[in-house]
Backbone as a ProteinNet text record, in pm:
[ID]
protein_1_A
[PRIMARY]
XXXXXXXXXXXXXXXXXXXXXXXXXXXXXXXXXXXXXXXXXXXXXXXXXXXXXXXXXXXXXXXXXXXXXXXXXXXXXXXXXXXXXXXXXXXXXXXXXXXXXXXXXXXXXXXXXXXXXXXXXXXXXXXXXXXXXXXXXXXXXXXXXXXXXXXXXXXXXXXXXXXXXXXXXXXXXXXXXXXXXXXXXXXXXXXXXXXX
[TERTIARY]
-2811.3	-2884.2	-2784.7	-2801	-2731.6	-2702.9	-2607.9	-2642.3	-2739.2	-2764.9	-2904	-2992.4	-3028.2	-3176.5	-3201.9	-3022.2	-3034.5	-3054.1	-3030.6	-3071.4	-3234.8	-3255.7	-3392.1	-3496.6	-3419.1	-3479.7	-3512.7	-3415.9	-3395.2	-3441	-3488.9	-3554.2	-3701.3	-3772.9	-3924.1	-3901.6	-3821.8	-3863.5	-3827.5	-3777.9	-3748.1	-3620.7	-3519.7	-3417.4	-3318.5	-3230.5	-3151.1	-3050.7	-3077.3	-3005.3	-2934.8	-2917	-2824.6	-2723.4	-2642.3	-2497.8	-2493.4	-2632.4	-2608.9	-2729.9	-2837.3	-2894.3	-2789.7	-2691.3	-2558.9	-2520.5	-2505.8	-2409.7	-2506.8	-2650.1	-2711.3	-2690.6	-2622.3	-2593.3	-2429.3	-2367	-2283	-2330.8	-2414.4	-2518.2	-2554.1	-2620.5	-2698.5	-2619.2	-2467.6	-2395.3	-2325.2	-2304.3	-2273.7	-2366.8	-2472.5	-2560.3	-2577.9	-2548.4	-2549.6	-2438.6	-2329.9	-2158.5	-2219.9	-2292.3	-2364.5	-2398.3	-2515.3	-2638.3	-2551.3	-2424.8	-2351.1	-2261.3	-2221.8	-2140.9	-2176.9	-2308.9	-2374.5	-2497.6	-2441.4	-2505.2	-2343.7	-2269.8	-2131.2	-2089.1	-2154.4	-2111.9	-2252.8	-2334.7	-2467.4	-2423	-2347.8	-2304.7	-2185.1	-2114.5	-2065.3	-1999	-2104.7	-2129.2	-2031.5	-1958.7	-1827.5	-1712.6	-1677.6	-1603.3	-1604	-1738.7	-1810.1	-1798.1	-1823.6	-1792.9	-1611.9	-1563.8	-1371.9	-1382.9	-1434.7	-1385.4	-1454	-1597	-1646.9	-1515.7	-1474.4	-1429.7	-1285.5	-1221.6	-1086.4	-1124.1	-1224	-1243	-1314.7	-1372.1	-1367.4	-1197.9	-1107.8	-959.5	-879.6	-879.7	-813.7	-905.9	-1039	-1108.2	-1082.9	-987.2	-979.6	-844.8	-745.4	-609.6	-545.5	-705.6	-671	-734.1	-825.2	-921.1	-770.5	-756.1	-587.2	-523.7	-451.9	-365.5	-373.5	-533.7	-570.1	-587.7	-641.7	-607.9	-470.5	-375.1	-252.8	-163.8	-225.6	-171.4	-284.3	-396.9	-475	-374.6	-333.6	-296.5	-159.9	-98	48.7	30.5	-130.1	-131	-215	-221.8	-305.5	-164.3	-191.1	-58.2	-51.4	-193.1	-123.6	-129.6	-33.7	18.5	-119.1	-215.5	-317.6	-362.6	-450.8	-496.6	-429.5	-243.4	-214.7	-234.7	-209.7	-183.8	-324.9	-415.2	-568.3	-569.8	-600.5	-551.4	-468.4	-357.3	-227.6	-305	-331.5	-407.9	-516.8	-605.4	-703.7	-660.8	-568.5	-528.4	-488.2	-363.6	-315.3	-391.4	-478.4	-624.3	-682.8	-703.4	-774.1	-687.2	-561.3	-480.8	-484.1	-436.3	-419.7	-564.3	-671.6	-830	-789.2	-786.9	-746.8	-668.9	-565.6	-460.5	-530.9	-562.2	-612.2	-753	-824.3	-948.7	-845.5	-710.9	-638.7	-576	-570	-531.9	-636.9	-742.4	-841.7	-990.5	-1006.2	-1099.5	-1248.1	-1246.6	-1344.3	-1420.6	-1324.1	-1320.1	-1373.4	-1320.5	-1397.9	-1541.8	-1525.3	-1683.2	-1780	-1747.9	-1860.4	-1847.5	-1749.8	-1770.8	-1888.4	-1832.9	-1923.8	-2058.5	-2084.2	-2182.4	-2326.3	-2235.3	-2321.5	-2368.9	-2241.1	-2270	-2390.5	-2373.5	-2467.1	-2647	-2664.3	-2750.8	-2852.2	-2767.2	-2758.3	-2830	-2769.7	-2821.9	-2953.4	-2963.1	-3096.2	-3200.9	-3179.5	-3277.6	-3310.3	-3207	-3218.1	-3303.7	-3259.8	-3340.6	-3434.1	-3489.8	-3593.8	-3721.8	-3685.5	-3724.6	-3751.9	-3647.8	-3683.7	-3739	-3812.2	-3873.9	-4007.6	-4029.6	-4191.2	-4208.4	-4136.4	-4139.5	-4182.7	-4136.5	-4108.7	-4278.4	-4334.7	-4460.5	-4550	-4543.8	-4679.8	-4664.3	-4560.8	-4583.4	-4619.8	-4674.9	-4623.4	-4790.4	-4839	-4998.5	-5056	-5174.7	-5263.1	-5271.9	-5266.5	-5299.7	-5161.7	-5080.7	-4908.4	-4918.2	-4825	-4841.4	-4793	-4754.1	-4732.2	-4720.6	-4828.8	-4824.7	-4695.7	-4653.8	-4513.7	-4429.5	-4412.9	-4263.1	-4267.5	-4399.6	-4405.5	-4379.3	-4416.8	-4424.4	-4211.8	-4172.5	-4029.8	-3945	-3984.8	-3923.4	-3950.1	-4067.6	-4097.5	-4041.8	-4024.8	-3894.3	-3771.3	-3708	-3569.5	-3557.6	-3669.6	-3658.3	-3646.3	-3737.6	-3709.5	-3605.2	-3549.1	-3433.7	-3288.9	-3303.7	-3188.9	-3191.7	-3314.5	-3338.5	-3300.1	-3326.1	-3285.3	-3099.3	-3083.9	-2911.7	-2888.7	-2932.2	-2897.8	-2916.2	-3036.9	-3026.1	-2953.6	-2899.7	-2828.8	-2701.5	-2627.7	-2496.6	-2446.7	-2327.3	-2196.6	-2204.2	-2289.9	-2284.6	-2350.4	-2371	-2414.5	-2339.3	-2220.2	-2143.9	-2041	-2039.1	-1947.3	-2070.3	-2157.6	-2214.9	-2272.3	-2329.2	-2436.8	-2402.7	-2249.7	-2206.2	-2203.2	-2195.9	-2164	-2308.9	-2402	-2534.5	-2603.4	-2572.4	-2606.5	-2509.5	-2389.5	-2299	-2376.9	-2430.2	-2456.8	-2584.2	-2672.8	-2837.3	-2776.6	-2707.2	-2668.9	-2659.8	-2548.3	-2494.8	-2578	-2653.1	-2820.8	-2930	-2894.9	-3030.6	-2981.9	-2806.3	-2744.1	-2750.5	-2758.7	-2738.8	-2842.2	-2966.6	-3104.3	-3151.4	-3107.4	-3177.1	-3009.9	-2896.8	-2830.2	-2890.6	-2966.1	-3015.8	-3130.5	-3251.3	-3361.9	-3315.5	-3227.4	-3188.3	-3104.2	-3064.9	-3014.2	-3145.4	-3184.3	-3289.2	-3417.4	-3420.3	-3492.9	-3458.1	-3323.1	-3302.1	-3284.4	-3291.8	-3273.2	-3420.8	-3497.5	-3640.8	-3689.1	-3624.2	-3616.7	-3629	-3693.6	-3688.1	-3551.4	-3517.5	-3385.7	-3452.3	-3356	-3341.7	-3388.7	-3477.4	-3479.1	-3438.6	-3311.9	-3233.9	-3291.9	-3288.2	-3380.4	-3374.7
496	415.8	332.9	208.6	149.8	165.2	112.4	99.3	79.4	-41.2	-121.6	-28.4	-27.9	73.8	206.4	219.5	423.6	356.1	266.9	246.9	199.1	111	119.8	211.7	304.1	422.7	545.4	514.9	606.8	520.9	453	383.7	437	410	425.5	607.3	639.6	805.8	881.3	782.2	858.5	893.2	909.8	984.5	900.2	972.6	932.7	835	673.8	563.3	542.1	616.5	584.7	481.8	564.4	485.9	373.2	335.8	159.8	100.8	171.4	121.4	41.5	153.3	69.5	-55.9	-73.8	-178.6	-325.9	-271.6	-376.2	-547.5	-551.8	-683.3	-699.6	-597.5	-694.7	-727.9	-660.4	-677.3	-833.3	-840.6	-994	-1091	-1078	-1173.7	-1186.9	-1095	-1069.4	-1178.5	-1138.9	-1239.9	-1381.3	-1403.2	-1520.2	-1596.9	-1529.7	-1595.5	-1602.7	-1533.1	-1572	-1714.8	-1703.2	-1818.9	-1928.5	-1897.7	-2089.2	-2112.6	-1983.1	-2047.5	-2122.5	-2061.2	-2095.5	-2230.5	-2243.3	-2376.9	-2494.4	-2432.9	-2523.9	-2540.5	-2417.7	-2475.1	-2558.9	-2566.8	-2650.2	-2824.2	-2822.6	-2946.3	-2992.9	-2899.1	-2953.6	-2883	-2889.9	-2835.4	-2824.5	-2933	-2983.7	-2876.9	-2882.6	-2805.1	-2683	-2631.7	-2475.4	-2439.2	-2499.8	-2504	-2486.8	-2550.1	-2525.1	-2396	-2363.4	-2195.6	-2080.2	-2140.2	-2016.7	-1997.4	-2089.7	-2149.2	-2055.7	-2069.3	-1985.4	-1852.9	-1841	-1678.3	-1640.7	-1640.9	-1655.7	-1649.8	-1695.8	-1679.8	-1574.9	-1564.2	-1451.6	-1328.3	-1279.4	-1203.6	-1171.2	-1285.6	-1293.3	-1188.2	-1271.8	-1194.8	-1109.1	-1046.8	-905.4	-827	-868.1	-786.7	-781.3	-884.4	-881	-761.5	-803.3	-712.8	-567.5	-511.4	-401.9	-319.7	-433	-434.6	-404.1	-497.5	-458.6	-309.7	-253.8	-132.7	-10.3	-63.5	16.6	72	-109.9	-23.7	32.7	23.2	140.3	276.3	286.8	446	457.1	386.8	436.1	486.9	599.6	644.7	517.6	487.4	424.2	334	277.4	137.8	4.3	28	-10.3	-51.3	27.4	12.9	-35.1	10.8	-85.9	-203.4	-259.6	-381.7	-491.8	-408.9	-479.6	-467.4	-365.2	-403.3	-470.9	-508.9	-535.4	-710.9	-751.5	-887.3	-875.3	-871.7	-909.4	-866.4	-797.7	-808.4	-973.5	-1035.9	-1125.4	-1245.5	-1245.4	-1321.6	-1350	-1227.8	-1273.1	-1329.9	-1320.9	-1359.4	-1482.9	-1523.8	-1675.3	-1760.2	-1684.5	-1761.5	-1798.4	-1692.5	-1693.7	-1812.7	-1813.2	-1921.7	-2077.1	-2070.4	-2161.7	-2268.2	-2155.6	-2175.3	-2254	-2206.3	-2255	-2416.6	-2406.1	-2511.6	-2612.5	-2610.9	-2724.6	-2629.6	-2652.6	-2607	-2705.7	-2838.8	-2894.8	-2834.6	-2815.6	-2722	-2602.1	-2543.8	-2362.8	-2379.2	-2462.9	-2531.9	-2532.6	-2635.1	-2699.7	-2524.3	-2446.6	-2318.7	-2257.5	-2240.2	-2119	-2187.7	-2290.8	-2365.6	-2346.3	-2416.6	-2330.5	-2189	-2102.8	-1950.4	-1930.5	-1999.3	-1978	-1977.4	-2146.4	-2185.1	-2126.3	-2074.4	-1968.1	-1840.4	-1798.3	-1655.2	-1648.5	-1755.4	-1752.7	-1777.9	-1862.1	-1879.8	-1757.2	-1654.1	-1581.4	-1491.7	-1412.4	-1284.3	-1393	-1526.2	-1532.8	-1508.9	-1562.3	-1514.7	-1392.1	-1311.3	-1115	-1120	-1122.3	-1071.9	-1137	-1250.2	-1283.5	-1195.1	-1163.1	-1063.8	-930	-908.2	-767.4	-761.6	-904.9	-907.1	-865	-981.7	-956.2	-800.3	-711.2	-561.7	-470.1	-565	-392.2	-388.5	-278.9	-211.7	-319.3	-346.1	-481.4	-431.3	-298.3	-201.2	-225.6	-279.4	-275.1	-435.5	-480.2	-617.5	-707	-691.2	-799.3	-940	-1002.8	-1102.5	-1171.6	-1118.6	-1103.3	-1123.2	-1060.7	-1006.3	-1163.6	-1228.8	-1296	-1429.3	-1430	-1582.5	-1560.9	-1446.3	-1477.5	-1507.4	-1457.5	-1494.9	-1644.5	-1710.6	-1834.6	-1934.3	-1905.9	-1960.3	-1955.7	-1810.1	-1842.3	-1898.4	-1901	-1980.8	-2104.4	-2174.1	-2294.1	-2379.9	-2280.9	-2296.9	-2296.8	-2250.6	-2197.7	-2332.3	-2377.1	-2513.8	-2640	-2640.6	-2785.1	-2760	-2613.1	-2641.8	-2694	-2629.1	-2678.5	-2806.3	-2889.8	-3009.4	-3155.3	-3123.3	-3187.9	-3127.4	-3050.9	-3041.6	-3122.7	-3136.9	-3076.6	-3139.6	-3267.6	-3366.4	-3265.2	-3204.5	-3113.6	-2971.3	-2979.7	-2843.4	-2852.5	-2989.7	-3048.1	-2976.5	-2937.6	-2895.4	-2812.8	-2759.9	-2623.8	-2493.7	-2448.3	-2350.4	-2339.8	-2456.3	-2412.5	-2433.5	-2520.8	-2485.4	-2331.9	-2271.2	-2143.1	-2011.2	-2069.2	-1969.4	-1991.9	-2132.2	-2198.1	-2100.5	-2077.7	-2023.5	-1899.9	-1825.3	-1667.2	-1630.9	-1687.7	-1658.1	-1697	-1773.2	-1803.4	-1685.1	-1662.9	-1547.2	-1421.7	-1422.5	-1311	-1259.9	-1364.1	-1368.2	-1334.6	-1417.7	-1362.4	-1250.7	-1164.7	-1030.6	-922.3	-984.4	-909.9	-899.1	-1036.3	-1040.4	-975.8	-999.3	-903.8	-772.6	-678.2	-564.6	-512	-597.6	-597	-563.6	-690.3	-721.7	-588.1	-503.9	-395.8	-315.8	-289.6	-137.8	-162.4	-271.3	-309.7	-272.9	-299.3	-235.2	-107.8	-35	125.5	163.2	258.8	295.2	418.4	450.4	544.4	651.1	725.3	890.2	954.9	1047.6	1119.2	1269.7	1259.9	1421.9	1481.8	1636.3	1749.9	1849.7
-1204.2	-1301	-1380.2	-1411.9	-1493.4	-1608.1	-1681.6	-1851.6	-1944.5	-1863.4	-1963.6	-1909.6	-1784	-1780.6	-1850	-1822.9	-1918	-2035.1	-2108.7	-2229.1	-2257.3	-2183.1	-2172.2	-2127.9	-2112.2	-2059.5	-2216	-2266.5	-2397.7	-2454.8	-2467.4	-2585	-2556.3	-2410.5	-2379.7	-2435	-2381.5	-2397.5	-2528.8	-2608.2	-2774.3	-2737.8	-2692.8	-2716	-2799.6	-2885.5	-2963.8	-2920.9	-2973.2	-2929	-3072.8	-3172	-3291.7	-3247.8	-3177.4	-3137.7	-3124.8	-3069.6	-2993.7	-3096.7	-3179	-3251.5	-3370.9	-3398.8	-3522.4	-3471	-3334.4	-3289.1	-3229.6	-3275.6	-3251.7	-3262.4	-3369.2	-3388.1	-3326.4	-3284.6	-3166.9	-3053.4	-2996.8	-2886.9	-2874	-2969.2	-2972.8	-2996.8	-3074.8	-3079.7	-2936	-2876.2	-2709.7	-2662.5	-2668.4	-2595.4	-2615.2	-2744.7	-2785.2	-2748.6	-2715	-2685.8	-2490.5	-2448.8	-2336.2	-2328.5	-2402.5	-2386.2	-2442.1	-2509.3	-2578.8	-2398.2	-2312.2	-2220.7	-2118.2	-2116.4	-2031.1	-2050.7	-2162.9	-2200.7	-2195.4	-2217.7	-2206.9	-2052	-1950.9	-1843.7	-1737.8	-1817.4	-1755.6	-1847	-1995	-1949.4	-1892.4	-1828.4	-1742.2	-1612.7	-1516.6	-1437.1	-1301.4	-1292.3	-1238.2	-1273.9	-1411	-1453.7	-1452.1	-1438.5	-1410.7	-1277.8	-1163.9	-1026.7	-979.4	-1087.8	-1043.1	-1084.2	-1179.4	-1261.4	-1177.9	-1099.9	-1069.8	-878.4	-834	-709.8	-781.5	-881.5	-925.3	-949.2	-981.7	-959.6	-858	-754.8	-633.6	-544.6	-589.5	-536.9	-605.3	-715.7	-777.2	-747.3	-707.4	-639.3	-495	-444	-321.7	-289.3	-369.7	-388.7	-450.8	-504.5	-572	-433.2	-352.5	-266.5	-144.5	-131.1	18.8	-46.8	-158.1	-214.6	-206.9	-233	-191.8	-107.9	34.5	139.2	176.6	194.6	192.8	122.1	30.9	-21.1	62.2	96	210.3	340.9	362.8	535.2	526.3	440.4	394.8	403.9	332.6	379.8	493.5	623.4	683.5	801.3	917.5	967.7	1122.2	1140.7	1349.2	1312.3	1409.2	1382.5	1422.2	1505.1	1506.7	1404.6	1333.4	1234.3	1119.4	1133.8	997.5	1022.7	1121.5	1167.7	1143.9	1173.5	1167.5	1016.3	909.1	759	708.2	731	695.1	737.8	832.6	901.9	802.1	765.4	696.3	538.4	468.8	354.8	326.3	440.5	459.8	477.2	559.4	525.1	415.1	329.8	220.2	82.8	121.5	-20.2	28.1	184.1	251	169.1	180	186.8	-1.8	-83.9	-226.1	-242	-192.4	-221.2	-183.3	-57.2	-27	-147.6	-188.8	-274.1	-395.4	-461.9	-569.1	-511.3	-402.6	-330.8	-332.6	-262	-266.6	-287.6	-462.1	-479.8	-415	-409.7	-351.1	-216.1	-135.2	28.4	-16.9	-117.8	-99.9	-144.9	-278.8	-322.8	-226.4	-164.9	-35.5	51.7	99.4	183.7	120.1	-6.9	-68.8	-119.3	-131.9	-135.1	-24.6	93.4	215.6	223.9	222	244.4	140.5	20.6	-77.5	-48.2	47.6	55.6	135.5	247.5	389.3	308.6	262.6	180.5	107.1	88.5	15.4	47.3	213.9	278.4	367.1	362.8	470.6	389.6	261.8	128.7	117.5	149.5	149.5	214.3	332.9	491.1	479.6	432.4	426.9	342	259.8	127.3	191.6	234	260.2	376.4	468.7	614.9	551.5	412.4	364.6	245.7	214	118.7	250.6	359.3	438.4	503.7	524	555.2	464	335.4	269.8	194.4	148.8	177.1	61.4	98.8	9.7	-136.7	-130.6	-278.4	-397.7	-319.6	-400.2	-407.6	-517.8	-543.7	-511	-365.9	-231.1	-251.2	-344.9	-366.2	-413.5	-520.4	-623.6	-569.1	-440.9	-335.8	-273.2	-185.3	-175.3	-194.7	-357.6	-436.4	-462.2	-477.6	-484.2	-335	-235.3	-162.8	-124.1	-169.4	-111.4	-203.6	-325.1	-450.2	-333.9	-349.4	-317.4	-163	-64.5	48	-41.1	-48.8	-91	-177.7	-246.2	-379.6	-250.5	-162.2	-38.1	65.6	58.3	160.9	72	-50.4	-129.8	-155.2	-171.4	-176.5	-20.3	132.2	262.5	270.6	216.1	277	181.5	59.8	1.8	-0.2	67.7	111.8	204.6	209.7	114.2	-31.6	-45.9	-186.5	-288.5	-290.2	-426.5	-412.9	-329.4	-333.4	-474.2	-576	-680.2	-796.3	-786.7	-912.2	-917.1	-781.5	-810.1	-815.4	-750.2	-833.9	-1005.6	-1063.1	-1201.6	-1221.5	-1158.5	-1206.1	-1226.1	-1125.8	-1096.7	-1229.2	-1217.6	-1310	-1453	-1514.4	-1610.9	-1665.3	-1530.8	-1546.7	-1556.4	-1494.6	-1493.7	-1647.3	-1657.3	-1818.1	-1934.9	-1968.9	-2007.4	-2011.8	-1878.1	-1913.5	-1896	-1883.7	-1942.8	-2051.3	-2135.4	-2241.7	-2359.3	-2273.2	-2335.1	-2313.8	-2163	-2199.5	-2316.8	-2314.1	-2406.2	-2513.7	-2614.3	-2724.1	-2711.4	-2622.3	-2593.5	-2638.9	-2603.6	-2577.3	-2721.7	-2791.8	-2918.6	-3023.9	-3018.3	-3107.5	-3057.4	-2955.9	-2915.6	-2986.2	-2969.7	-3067	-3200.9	-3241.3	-3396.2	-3448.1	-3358.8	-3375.6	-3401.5	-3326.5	-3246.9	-3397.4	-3424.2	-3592.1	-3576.8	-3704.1	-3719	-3686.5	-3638.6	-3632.1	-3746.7	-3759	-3908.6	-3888	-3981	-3964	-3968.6	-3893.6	-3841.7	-3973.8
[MASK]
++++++++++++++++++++++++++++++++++++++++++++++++++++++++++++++++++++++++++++++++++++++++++++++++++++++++++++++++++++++++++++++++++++++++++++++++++++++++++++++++++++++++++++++++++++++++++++++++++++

C-alpha cells in the first residue's frame, strides 16, 4: 500500500493521523510548490522537455552504472559479459540523451505515443470482457481517451516531440500538486485526537 492511500486509509477508518494532521500545512505548501512548477513548465514547455530528456539520461547512467556493479558480482564470464554490455549501453544511451537532447525527445516521444495507444487498446479489450454488473463503461471511456491522446501524439510526430514531454511533465506536476493540497487541506479537517 502506498503512503497516500495508508493515509487515506487512516483517515476513512479513524485511526490516529496526529503526526501528519500537525504537518498539514507543509503538505499543501508541497503541493502548491507542485501546482507553481508545473505551471512554470506548461509556460514553457520547450524548456520542460530538455529537463524531463536530462533526467531521462542521468536515470540512464545511474541504471548502466548499476548494471555494471551487477555483473562484477556475477561469477561466468557469460553472463558478466551480457551485464557488463548492457550496463555499457545504458550509460552510452544516457550520454547520448546529454548529447542531443532533440534525438532522445523525438525517441521518447514516440515510445511515448506507442504506449498509450497500446494501455489503450488493452483497457477497451479489458472494458468489453469484464461482467455488465461492474462499471465497464469507465474502463472503457479511459481507454478510448488514452487511445486517442496516444494517436494525436503518433500522428503529429516527430514535430511535436519539442513540447509534449514538458506538456505532459507540466500536467503531472499540476495535479501532483492538487491532490498534495487535497490531502493537506483533508487532514487539516480530520478533527484532533481527544486524550484518552
Amino acid at each position: 500500500m502506498t503512503s497516500s492511500s495508508a493515509i487515506l486509509q487512516s483517515l476513512r477508518t479513524g485511526t490516529d493521523v496526529a503526526p501528519l494532521r500537525a504537518k498539514w500545512g507543509w503538505i499543501v505548501a508541497l503541493g502548491f510548490v507542485y501546482v507553481v512548477a508545473g505551471f512554470v513548465a506548461l509556460g514553457s514547455v520547450v524548456m520542460a522537455t530538455v529537463a524531463s530528456v536530462f533526467v531521462v539520461g542521468v536515470m540512464m547512467i545511474v541504471a548502466g552504472v548499476a548494471e555494471l556493479f551487477n555483473a562484477f558480482q556475477v561469477k561466468s564470464w557469460g553472463k558478466f559479459l551480457i551485464w557488463g554490455l548492457l550496463g555499457v549501453l545504458y550509460i552510452v544511451a544516457g550520454f547520448v540523451t546529454f548529447e542531443n537532447p532533440l534525438f532522445a525527445a523525438v525517441l521518447l516521444t514516440l515510445i511515448l505515443g506507442a504506449s498509450l495507444v497500446a494501455s489503450g487498446v488493452v483497457r477497451i479489450f479489458l472494458a468489453f470482457n469484464m461482467k455488465r454488473e461492474m462499471p465497464w463503461i469507465w474502463v472503457a471511456l479511459s481507454g478510448v481517451i488514452t487511445l486517442l491522446v496516444g494517436l494525436v501524439i503518433l500522428v503529429h510526430w516527430p514535430v511535436n516531440s519539442v513540447y509534449i514531454l514538458g506538456l505532459f511533465l507540466g500536467i503531472d506536476l499540476i495535479m501532483a500538486g492538487a491532490g498534495w493540497i487535497g490531502l493537506g487541506l483533508g487532514l487539516h479537517r480530520v478533527p484532533a485526537a481527544r486524550p484518552a
